[in-house]
N, C-alpha and C positions, 0 to 999 in steps of 0.2 A: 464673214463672221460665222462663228462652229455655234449654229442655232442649238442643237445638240448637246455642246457642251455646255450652255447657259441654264440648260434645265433644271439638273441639281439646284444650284445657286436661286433661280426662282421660287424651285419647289417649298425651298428655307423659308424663303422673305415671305411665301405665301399663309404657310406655318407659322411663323413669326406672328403675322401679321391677325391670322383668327387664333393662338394663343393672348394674343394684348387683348382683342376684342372683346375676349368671351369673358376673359378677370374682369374687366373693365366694366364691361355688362352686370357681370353679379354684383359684383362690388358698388356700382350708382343703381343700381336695380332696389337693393336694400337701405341706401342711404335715403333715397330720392320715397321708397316705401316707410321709409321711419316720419319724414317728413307730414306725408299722408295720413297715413294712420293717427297719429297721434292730433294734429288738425282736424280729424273728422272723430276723433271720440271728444276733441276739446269746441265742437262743436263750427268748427271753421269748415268751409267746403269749398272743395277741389275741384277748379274746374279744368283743368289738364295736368294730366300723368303722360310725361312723353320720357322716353327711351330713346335719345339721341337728339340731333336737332337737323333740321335744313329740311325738304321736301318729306312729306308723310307718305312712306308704304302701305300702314296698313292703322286702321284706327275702329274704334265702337266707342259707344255711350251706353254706360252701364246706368244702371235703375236708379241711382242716385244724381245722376247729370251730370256726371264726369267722364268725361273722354281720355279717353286712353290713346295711348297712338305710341308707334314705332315710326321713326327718323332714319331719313338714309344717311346720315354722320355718325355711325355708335360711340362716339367718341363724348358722352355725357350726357346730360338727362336733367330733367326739371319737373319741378308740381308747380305750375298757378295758379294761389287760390284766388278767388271772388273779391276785389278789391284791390289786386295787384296790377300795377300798370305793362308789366313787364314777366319776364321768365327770372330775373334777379327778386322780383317781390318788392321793386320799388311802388310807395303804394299809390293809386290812384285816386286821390283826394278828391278831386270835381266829383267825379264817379258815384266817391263815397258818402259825400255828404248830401248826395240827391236821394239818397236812400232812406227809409224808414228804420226808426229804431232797430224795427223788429229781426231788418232786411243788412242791416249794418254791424248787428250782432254776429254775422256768420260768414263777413271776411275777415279777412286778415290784420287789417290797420282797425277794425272795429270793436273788435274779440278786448276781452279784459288781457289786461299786459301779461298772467301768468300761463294764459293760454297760447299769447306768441311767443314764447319765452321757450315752453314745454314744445310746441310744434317744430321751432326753429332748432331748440337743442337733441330733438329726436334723431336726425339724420346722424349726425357725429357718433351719436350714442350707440345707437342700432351697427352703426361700423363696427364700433368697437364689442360689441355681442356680439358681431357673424364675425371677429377673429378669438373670441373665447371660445365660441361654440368648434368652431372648426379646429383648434389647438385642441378643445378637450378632447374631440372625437379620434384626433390623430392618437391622443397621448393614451385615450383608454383602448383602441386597438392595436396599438404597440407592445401596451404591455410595461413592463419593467425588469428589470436582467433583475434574476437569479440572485441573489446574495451570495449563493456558493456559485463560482464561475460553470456554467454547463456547456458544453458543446449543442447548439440547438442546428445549426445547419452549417455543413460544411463549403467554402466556396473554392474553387477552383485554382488550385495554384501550382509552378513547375517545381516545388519542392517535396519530397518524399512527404505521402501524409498518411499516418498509421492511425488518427484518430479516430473518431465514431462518431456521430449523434447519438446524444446522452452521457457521456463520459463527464466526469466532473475533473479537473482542474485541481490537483493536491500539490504539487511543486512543479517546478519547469531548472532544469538544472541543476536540481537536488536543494533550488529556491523555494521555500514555502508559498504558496498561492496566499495573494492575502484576501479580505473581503471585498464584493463587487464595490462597495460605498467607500473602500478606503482611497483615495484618491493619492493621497502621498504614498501609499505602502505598494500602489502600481507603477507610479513613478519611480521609486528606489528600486522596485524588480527589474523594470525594463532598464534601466541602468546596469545593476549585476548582472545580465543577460550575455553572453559573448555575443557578440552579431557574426551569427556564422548561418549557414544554408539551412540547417536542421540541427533543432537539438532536444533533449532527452524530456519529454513528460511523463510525469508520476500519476495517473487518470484511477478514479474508485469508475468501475463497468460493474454495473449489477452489483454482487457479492464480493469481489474481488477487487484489488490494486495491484497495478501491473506498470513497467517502463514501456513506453511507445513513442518512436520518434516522428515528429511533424514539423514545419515552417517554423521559422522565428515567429514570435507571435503578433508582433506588428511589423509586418513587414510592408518594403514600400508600393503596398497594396491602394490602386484610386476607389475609395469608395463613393465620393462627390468630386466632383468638377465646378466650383464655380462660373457662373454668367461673368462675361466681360471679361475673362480672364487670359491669360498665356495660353495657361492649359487647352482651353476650351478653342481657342484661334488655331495653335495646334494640332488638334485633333486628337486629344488624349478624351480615355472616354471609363466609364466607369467600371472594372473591371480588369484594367489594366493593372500589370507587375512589371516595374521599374527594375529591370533586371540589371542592369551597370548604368552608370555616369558617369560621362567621359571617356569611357572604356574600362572603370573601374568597378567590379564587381560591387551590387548593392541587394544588401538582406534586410534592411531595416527602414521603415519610413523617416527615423531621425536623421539617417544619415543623406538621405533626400535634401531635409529640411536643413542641415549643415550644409549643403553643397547651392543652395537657390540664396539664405541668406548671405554666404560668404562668397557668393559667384560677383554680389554687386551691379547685376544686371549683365553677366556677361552671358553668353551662348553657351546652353548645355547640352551636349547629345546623348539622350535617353535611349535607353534598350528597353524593348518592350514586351512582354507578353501576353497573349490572351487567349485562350481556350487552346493551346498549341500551336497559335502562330505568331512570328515574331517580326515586327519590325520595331525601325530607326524613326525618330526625332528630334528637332533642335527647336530649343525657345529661349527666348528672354525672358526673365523674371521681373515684374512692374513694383515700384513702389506703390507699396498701399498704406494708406495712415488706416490703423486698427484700435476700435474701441476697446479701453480696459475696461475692468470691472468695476475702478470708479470713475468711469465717464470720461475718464482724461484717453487722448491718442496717442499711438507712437508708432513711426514709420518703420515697414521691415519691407524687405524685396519676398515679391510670393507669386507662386506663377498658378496659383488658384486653385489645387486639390486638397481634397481630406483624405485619411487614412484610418485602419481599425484594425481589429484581430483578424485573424488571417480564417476565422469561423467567424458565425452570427450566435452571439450568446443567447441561450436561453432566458423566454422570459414566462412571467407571472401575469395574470390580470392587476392592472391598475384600478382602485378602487374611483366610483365616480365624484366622489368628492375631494378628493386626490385630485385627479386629471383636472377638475376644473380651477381649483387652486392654481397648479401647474402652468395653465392656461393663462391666468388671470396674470400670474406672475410674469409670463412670455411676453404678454401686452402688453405690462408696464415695463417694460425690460426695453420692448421697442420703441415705447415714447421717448422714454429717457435718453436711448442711445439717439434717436433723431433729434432731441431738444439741444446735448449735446454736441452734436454733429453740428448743427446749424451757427452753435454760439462759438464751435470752432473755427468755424468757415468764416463767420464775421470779424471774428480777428484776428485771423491771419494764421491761424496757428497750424491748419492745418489746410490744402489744398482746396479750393471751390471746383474743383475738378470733381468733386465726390459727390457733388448736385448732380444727380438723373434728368434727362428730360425726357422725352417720351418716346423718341429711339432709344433710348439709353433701358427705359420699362419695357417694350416692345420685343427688344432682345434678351434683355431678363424672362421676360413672358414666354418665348420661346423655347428658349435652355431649358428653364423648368419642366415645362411640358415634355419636352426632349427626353428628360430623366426620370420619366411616369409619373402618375396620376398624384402618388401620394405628394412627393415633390412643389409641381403644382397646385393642388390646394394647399399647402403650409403656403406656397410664394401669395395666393391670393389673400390668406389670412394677417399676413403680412403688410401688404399692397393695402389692405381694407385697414387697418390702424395707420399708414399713415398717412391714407386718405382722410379717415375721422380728424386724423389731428389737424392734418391743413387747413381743414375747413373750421376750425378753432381759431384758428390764427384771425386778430382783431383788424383783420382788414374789409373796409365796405367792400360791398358785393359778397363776399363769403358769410359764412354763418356765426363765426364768432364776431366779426363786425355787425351784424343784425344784434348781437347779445351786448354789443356796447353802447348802442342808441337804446336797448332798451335797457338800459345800467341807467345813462341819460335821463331816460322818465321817468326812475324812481327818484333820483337826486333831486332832478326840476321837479317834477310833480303834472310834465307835459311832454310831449315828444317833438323829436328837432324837425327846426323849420322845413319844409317840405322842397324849398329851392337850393337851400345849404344841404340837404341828403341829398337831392339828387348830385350836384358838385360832388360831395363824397362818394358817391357811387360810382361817378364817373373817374375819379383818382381813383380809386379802388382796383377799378376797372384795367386802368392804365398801369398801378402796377403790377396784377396778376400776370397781365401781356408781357410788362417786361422781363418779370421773372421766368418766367413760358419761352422768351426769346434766348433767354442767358442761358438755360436750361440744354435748349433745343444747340447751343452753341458750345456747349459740354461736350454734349454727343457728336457732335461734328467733327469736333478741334482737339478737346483733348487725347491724351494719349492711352 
C-alpha cells in the first residue's frame, strides 16, 4: 500500500472533519447558551452547560453552581436544569415534588409556564440572531456595487485586458452600460454582446472617455464551486477559465451553461486556465432539483459553479440598517426554502436525495472552509437557521415538541401525564434516530 499517497486524502478527511466540528461547535454553543441564559434571568438554574457528550475533558463550577464541562463527542451539547431527569429535560417529578416551594420555583418543571416557554424557545431563537448578526456583518463589509458599473479589482484572465481600477463602465460594444440595479437591462446586454475573446469598452478614466479592449464581461470565469458537486469531485477550483468545451472554443459562462444543461449528464472535456497554466477535465453534470423564487422546484443538470464579471465591481458601504434588513430577509429566505424542500421531499415531487446527513454537512463544512473564511462563516450562518428551525419541529425530545406539551397546559390548565411524556419522549427519540439514519444513508448511497 503507497502509505504516501493516502496522505493528501487523509489530510482532507482531517480538515473535513474540524471544519464540521468547529460549525457545529459555535452553532450548539449559542443555541445551548440561548437556553441558559434566558433560564437564569427567568429565574430557572443550570446545572450543566456541556459542549458535547460522552467522557468529560475538562469541566469547572462557576459561582452560581453550574458546571460547565467539554465532552469528548463535539458532536452536540445540552443545559440541565435543576428538575430535569435527563439531558432531554425530561422532568424529574419524585425529585420535584420533595422540594420546597421556594426550592421548586428554580427548576424547570417548577418555574411558571411563561418562563419554560421563554427558556425553551430561546435556543432556536438565539440561532436564528447568530445567522442575522453574521449575514449583516458579511453584508456591511461587502459593501454594495456602485450604481454606475466601476472597475474595483481586476482578476486575472488569458484575454487581452486594457482596463484599470476605477474605470467606470459607459458602453461595452457600442452597448450602453445600464444601471447596476437593472437586472433585465443586464440581461438584454449580455445577450446583444457577440461572445467573442475580447471586445470593445467605452470606460470615463478620470476626466476622459476612451475605447479599451478587455474579456467578454462574463466570461466562463469559476467564481464559486459548489460542495457536493461535479465541479468540486473534479478538481475545478475558484479561479479557474473554462477556455473550450469539447474542444470548442468558450468566451462566455452561458455558453458553459448551454453545454452542462443540453450535455444531459453526458461527459464534458474542459480546457482550463489559471494564473498561466493549463490543464484538461472531464465531468458529469448531476441532476439537481433547484428552488424557485416561489418555493416550487425544478430539475436542471449542473455540475456545481458560479460565474461573474470578469473584474470585481466597485462597491459603497452598506448602511447598518440595510445590511440587517438584508440579513433578516436571507433568514427567512432559508426557512422558506427548507420548509419547502422538506414538503417537496414528502411528496414526491422532488428527490429525498436532497436530505444531508452529517457526512453530507461535514463535507459541505469542508468545501466552505476550503474556499476562505468569509465562505465559511455565511455556511455556518446558514447551518445555524436550519439548526434553529429543526429544533422547532413538534417532535418530543426537540424543542418545538417541549412547546407543544406546553400549548397542552394552557388548553388543559395541567401538564401531560409524566408516564405518557416519557412514552413520547421516547417516540420522539426514535424518530430523530430514524431520520439521522436515513440521513446518514443519503450520504452513503445517493448519487
Amino acid at each position: 500500500m503507497d502509505i504516501l499517497g493516502l496522505l493528501p486524502q487523509f489530510g482532507s478527511v482531517i480538515w473535513t472533519l474540524l471544519a464540521f466540528v468547529l460549525a457545529l461547535s459555535i452553532i450548539v454553543a449559542i443555541h445551548e447558551y440561548g437556553h441558559y441564559i434566558v433560564g437564569r434571568w427567568s429565574g430557572i438554574h443550570a446545572e450543566v452547560f456541556s459542549l458535547g457528550f460522552g467522557p468529560v475533558l475538562f469541566s469547572r463550577v462557576d459561582k452560581r453552581g453550574t458546571l460547565w464541562q467539554f465532552a469528548a463527542l463535539p458532536f452536540g451539547g445540552y443545559v440541565k436544569f435543576k428538575g430535569d431527569a435527563n439531558a432531554a429535560s425530561a422532568p424529574d417529578g419524585e425529585a420535584v415534588r420533595e422540594m420546597t416551594p421556594e426550592e421548586r420555583r428554580s427548576t424547570m418543571p417548577g418555574a411558571p409556564l411563561w418562563a419554560r416557554a421563554a427558556t425553551v424557545a430561546a435556543g432556536p431563537v438565539f440561532n436564528f440572531a447568530l445567522s442575522i448578526i453574521i449575514f449583516s456583518a458579511v453584508i456591511f463589509s461587502r459593501g454594495e456595487v456602485t450604481d454606475t458599473l466601476t472597475v474595483g479589482a481586476l482578476r486575472d484572465m488569458p484575454a487581452v485586458q486594457e482596463l484599470q481600477v476605477g474605470d467606470e463602465l459607459r458602453a461595452i460594444d457600442g452597448i450602453q452600460v445600464p444601471s447596476f440595479n437593472d437586472g433585465e437591462g443586464f440581461t438584454a446586454l449580455e445577450a446583444d454582446i457577440t461572445k467573442t475573446a475580447s471586445v470593445i469598452y467605452t470606460v470615463g478614466r478620470g476626466d476622459t472617455e476612451l475605447d479599451v479592449t478587455g474579456p467578454y464581461p462574463y466570461p466562463a470565469l469559476i467564481t464559486q464551486v459548489a460542495p457536493q458537486s461535479a465541479a468540486l469531485a473534479a478538481g475545478l477550483k475558484v479561479g479557474d477559465v473554462i477556455t473550450a468545451i469539447d474542444g470548442e472554443p468558450s468566451y462566455a459562462f452561458s455558453q458553459l451553461k448551454d453545454a452542462v444543461e443540453g450535455g444531459n449528464g453526458a461527459l464534458l472535456l474542459l480546457d482550463l486556465w489559471n494564473a498561466g497554466e493549463t490543464r484538461q477535465v472531464t465531468l458529469s453534470a448531476k441532476r439537481v432539483d433547484e428552488p424557485q423564487a416561489d418555493n416550487t422546484f425544478i430539475t436542471q443538470w449542473r455540475i456545481g459553479v458560479a460565474g461573474g464579471l470578469f473584474f470585481e465591481p466597485a462597491t459603497q458601504p452598506t448602511g447598518l440598517g440595510k445590511s440587517i434588513s438584508l440579513a433578516t430577509l436571507q433568514t427567512k429566505r432559508i426557512i422558506e426554502g427548507s420548509l419547502s424542500g422538506m414538503y417537496h421531499m414528502v411528496t414526491g415531487a422532488i428527490s429525498s436525495c436532497n436530505l444531508s446527513g452529517p457526512i453530507g454537512i461535514a463535507q459541505t463544512s469542508g468545501a466552505m472552509a476550503s474556499q476562505g473564511a468569509s465562505s465559511f462563516i455565511w455556511f455556518i450562518a446558514v447551518l445555524s437557521t436550519a439548526v434553529g428551525l429543526l429544533n422547532l419541529f413538534p417532535i418530543p425530545v426537540l424543542d418545538g415538541g417541549h412547546l407543544v406539551f406546553f400549548a397542552y397546559e394552557v388548553v388543559t390548565g395541567k401538564p401531560p401525564n409524566e408516564r405518557v411524556l416519557r412514552v413520547f419522549m421516547m417516540a420522539g427519540l426514535a424518530m430523530i434516530l430514524s431520520l439521522m439514519v436515513f440521513a446518514l444513508s443519503n450520504d452513503l448511497f445517493c448519487p
